[in-house]
C-alpha positions, 0 to 999 in steps of 0.5 A: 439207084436207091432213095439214099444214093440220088445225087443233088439236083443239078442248080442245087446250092452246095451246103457249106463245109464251115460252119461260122469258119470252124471247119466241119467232120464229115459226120458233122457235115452230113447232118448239117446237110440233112437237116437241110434236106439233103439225102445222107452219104452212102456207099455209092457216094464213097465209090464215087468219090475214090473213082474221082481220086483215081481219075483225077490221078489218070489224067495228071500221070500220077496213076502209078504213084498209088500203092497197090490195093490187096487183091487174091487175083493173079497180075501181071508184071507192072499191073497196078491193083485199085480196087476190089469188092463184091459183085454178080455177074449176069450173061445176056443168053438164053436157056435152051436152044428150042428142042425138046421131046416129042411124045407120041402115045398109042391109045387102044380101046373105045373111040372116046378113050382114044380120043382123049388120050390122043388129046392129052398127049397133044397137050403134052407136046403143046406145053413142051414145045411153048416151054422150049421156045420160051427158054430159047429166048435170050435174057439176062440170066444170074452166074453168081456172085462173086468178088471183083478186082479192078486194076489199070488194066482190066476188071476180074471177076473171080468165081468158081464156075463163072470166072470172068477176064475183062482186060480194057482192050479186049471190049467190044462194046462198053457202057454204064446199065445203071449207077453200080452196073457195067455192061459190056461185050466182047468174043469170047477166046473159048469159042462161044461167040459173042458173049454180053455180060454185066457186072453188078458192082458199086465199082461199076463207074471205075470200070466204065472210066478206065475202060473209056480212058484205055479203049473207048476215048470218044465214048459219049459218057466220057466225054460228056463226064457223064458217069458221074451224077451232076452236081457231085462234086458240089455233093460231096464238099457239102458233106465235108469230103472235097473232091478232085476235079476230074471234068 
């Protein structure tokens, strides 16, 4: 989370979205709140705040009453686009699987010569065999970025060579890496095992949210309302922008 998206600390009195019983706009209500010292509005805090709505919906069974959000990704019948937006994806593997080429060198000539060329090539061997343990070692690596749409559902990511299909009841694990990352692991259908991925996308809590509501309804940050950064609501009225009340 960047200097711009902190949320107000939790205690932190709420700066009024009326000024003198005027009603204030947004833009307005954001300098208002920054010439108090509050950090400006940002598109995380928009994020956020379309994620309450849709919650606040979820909960009241009035999902289904939102239009559909245009989306280029295939639905199925019923299913209900929400949002869609850009995002990376990164895969937690590794590089290599350890092996690599083994050099073996025949020197003739005077013993110092075949000794140094004996010595070369044990370096040689030496530097490939380290290279190839490092790249066995699992770490996050990048797949690209591309766009993703959440729906009721699912989370898809469309990419040319990384396309990603996460519907909520395939997860096996699920939970927020950060305030725009969602990290989750499933098995995946092509034989690959166990696979954990991360999606880097402003979309991250909406994801988490509706993956918890379907799938994980006992998960800590559900039931403690942790996705949402405290004192938001408060955030958000100081800025002019209400929001529903989701905890």
């Amino acid at each position: 989370m960047d200097e711009n998206t902190h949320p107000v600390q939790p205690g932190a009195p709420a700066l009024p979205a009326q000024v003198q019983g005027r009603a204030l706009t947004p833009a307005q209500a954001q300098a208002l709140a920054q010439a108090q010292g509050g950090p400006p509005w940002g598109p995380l805090d928009d994020h956020l705040l379309y994620t309450c709505g849709v919650v606040h919906d979820l909960t009241q069974g009035r999902l289904h009453h939102r239009p559909p959000l245009p989306t280029t990704a295939r639905l199925n019948p019923g299913e209900l686009s929400l949002a869609s937006g850009p995002a990376a994806r990164s895969t937690w593997r590794a590089l290599g699987d350890g092996s690599y080429n083994r050099s073996s060198t025949m020197a003739m000539g005077s013993t110092g010569f075949v000794v140094g060329a004996l010595a070369v090539n044990a370096m040689g061997n030496a530097s490939r065999r380290n290279q190839a343990m490092a790249a066995a070692q699992p770490r996050w690596v990048g797949e690209g970025q591309g766009e993703v749409t959440v729906t009721d559902q699912r989370a898809i990511f469309s990419h040319p060579q990384s396309w990603l299909d996460l519907p909520w009841n395939g997860l096996a694990t699920m939970d927020l890496a950060g305030p725009d990352t969602i990290e989750c692991a499933f098995h995946d259908i092509n034989g690959k095992g166990y696979t954990t991925v991360r999606l880097h996308s402003l979309w991250a809590s909406l994801i988490f949210v509706l993956a918890a509501h379907a799938a994980f309804p006992a998960h800590p940050r559900l039931l403690t309302h942790g996705w949402l950064p405290p004192g938001f609501e408060a955030r958000a009225a100081a800025y002019g922008r209400p929001c529903p009340s989701v905890r």
